[in-house]
N, C-alpha and C positions, 0 to 999 in steps of 0.2 A: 362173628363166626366167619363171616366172608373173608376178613383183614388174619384170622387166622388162617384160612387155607390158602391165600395166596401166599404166605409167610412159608409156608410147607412144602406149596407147591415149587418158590423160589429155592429153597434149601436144597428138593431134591434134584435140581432140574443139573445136569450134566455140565463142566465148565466149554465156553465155546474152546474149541478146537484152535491149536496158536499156530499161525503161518508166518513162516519165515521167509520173503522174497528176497532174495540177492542179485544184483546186476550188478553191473559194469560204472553206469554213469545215469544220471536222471534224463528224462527224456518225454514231452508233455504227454503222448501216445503212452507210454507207458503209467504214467501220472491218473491220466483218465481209468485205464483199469484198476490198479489201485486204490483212489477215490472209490470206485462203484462196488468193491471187494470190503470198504470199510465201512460203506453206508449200509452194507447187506445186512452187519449186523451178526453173521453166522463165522466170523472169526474173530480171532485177537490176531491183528495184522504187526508185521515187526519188518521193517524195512532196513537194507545194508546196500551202501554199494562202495566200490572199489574205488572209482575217480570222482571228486565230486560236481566235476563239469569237464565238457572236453575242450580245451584251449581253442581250437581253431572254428568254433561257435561263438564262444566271446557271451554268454549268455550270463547273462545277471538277474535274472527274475527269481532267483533262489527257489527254484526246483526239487532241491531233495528236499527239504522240508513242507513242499508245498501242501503236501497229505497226512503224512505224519514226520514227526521229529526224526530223522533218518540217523544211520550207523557210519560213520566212514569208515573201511579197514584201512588200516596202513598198506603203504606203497611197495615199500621198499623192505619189510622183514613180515614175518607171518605173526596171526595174530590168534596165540594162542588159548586164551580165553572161547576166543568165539568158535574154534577147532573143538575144545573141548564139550562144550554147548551141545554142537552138532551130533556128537558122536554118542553124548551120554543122554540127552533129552530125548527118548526115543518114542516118549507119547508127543512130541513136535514134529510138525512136518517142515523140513524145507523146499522153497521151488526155485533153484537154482537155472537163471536166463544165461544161459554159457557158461563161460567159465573163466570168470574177470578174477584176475588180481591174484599173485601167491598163495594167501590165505584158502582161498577159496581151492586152488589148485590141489594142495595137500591136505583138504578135507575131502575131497575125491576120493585119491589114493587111500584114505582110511577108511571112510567110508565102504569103499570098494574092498579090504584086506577084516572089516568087523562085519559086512553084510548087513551095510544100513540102508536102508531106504530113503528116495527121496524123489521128489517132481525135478524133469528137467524140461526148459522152454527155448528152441533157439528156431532161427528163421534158414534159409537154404544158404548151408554152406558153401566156404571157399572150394572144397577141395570137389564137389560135386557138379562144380562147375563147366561145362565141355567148351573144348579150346582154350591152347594155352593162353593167348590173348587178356582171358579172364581170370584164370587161377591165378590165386595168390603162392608163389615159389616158398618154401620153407625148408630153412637147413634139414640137414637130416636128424639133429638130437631135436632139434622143433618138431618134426615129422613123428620121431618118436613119440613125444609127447602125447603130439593131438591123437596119435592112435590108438594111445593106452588111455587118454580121456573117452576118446569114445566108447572103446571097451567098456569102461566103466559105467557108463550112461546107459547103453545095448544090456549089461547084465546086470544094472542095480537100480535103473528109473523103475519105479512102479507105473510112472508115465511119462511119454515124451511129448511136449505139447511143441506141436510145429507152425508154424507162421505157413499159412495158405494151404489147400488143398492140394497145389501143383508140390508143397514141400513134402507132405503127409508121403502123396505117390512116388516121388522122387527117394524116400530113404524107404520106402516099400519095395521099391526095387532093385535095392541095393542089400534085401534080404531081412530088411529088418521088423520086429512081429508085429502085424497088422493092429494085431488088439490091443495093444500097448501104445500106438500113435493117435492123438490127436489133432485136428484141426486148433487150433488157439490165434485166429492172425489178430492181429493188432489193433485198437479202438481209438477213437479220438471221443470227445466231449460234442456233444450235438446242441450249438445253439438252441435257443426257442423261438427264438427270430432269426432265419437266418441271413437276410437283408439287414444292413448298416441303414439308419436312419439318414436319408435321402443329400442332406447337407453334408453328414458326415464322407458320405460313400463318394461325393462329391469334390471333398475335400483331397481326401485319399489319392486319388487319379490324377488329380492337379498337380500333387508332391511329386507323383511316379509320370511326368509329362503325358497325359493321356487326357486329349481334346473331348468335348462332350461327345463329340460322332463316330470317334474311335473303336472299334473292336480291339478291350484291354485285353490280351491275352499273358498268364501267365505260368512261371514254371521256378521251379526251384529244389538244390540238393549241390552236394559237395562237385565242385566243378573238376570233372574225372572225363578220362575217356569212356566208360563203360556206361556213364549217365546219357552219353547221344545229344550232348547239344549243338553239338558240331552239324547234326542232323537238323535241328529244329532252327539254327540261324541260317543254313539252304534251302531251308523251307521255305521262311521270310525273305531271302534271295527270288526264290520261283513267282511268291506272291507280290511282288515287286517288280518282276519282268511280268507277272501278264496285266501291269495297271491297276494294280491298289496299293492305295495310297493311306487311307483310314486307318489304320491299325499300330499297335504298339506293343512289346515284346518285354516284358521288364523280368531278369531271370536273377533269383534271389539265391547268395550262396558265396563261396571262394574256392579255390584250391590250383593246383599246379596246369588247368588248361587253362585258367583265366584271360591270360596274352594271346594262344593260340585264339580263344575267339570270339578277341576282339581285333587280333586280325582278321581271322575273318569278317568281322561285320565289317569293317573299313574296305575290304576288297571288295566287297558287293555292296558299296554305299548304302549301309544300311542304317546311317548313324542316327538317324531321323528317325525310327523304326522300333531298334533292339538297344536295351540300357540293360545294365547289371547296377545290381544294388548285395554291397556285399550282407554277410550275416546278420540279419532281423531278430530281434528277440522273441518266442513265441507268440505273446499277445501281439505283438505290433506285425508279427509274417499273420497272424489269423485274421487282422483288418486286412492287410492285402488281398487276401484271397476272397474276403465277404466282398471288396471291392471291383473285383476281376469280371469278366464277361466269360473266360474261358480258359481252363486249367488245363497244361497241355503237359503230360506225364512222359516226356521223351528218355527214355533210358535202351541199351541194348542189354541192361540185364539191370533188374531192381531185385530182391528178394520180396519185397511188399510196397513201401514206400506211404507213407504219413500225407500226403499233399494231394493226393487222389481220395483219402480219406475225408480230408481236411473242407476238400474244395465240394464234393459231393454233400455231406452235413450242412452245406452252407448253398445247398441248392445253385452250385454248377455243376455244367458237362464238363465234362473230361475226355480227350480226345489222349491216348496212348498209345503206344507199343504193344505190339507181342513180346515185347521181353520187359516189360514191366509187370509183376506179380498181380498188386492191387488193380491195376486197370486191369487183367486179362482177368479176374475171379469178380470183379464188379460193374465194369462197363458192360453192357447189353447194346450192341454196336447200331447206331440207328437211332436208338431209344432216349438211353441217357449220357449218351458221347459214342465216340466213336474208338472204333481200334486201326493198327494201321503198321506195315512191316517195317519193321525195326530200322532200316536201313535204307529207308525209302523215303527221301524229302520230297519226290513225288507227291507219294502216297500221302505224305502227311501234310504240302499244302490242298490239297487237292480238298481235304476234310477240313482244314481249318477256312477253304474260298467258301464251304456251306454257311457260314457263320457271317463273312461279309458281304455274300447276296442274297442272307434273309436275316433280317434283324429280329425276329420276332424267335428265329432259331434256339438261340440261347435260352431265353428265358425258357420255350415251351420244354429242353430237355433239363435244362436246370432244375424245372420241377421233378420230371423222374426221375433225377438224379437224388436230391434230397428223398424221397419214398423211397428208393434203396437203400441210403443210412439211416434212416427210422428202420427198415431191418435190422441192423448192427449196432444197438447201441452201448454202449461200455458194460453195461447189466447181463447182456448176453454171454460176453466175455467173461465174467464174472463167475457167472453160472458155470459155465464150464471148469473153471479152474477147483467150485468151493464142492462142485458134485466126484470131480477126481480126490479131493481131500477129506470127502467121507468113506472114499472105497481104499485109503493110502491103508498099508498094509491089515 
């Protein structure tokens, strides 16, 4: 009798609901939500993305498939099949993260011309950005474009999920409807240990030259003007002129400042100091950071940033910016790192000398730091997305 009602009960029960996620490229932050979306159990997850790695990452840990078997669209012509899908499937939901790849472009535009619904996820854009300095320039049939994307997003998202609470208010005031934004910022994967067993952690530091008495500090993202490390190597300058010596700098990453500075480090003899290590593969950049003393989030404008995330899970401080998203919505200044003006290598040795004249510094915020990611852990994320996917239209 029992073996019959659960037989009945399984017949009648509703099928789960099919989510369609589309991005750009694979990415572990993103990977992590994912995961915790398939472990829930309350979807049938279908994964697509447009590039299937970005070239100048160099990352080999095969990614898209890390969660489920993923979709590649094509490059270079639209792919019609999956246009059709979108547009006909209309007990599916998709939740489109921007707006990668042709494909995806011209399911917009239809979408937007049959009044289809669908979830959209992007973090704070280019063009919302103040000062030219940081916006990205776009022709003008480009300019067209994104504005007729956004249109479409503003009159056809049943939700806009936005990366941080400073993004949420930022297109809230650019007029767009309150009750329709959400918070969505980005997860990473929360060790259960998150100390490297003592040999290992040890090992680690030795590879990235950093003596056992050292203060390892580190930082990492595409080597850009707007990420401020031009800030963070003056820093190490300042700490250098008032008499410390103890400390090391290892900044993980590549891109077109790479020369500018490492001249800098050479004009402030800092060769002893500050080392770059270009692109890490996910697992091998998340031993650095379990290995680190102190994660230093230097950007004059981040929209969220994964390594603030990354370093905090893994029970360290994080010393940041006001213009980095993650540290300004998760550092608690004082507590579990510090914040500090964007443009002030002052400021930011100033926070990072607390660390080399108290060693016990690190550890005691490293732990609030980890108790703030046991707040956020990828399930929470999850949540958010599967509870917008029982109210989609």
């Amino acid at each position: 009798m029992r073996l019959l009602r659960c037989w009945r009960s399984s017949a009648t029960a509703p099928p789960r609901p099919v989510l369609h996620f589309v991005q750009k490229v694979p990415t572990p932050h993103n990977n992590a939500l994912l995961a915790a979306l398939d472990r829930s159990g309350r979807c049938d997850l279908r994964v697509y993305y447009a590039v299937r790695s970005v070239g100048m990452y160099g990352w080999k840990d095969g990614l898209e498939n890390e969660v489920k078997t993923a979709e590649i669209l094509p490059e270079t012509k639209v792919d019609w099949r999956f246009v059709w899908h979108a547009l006909s499937a209309r007990n599916e939901t998709y939740l489109f993260v921007g707006w990668p790849g042709r494909t995806v472009r011209v399911t917009y535009a239809l979408m937007w011309a049959t009044r289809r619904r669908f979830l959209f996820w992007c973090d704070y854009p280019s063009d919302l950005l103040r000062g030219a300095a940081l916006a990205q320039h776009h022709s003008f049939p480009a300019s067209v474009v994104r504005r007729f994307l956004y249109h479409v997003v503003r009159t056809r998202a049943s939700r806009v999920f936005l990366v941080g609470q400073h993004t949420v208010e930022a297109f809230a005031a650019r007029g767009w409807p309150r009750a329709r934004l959400g918070n969505l910022p980005v997860c990473v994967s929360l060790p259960e240990e998150p100390s490297l067993p003592e040999a290992e952690r040890l090992a680690v530091r030795e590879v990235n030259h950093v003596e056992a008495d050292d203060l390892f500090l580190l930082s990492g993202s595409r080597l850009e003007w707007s990420k401020g490390f031009d800030v963070l190597v003056l820093a190490c300058a300042v700490l250098r002129a008032r008499g410390h010596r103890r400390f090391r700098l290892v900044i993980v990453g590549d891109g077109a400042e790479r020369e500018n500075l490492q001249r800098l480090v050479r004009e402030h003899s800092l060769d002893e100091h500050v080392f770059f290590e270009r692109w890490l593969e996910p697992s091998a950049f998340e031993r650095v950071v379990r290995a680190c003393d102190v994660y230093v989030h230097t950007a004059r404008f981040d929209a969220f940033g994964g390594g603030t995330l990354m370093a905090m899970a893994s029970g360290k401080p994080v010393v940041g910016s006001d213009g980095a998203g993650s540290a300004l919505e998760r550092v608690v200044d004082g507590a579990n790192g510090y914040l500090y003006p964007r443009e002030s290598a002052e400021a930011l040795a100033a926070r990072l000398e607390r660390f080399l004249d108290d060693q016990a510094l690190a550890g005691a915020m490293g732990g609030e730091a980890r108790k703030t990611a046991l707040q956020w852990p990828p399930e929470r994320s999850a949540a958010i997305v599967l509870d917008a996917l029982l109210l989609h239209d």
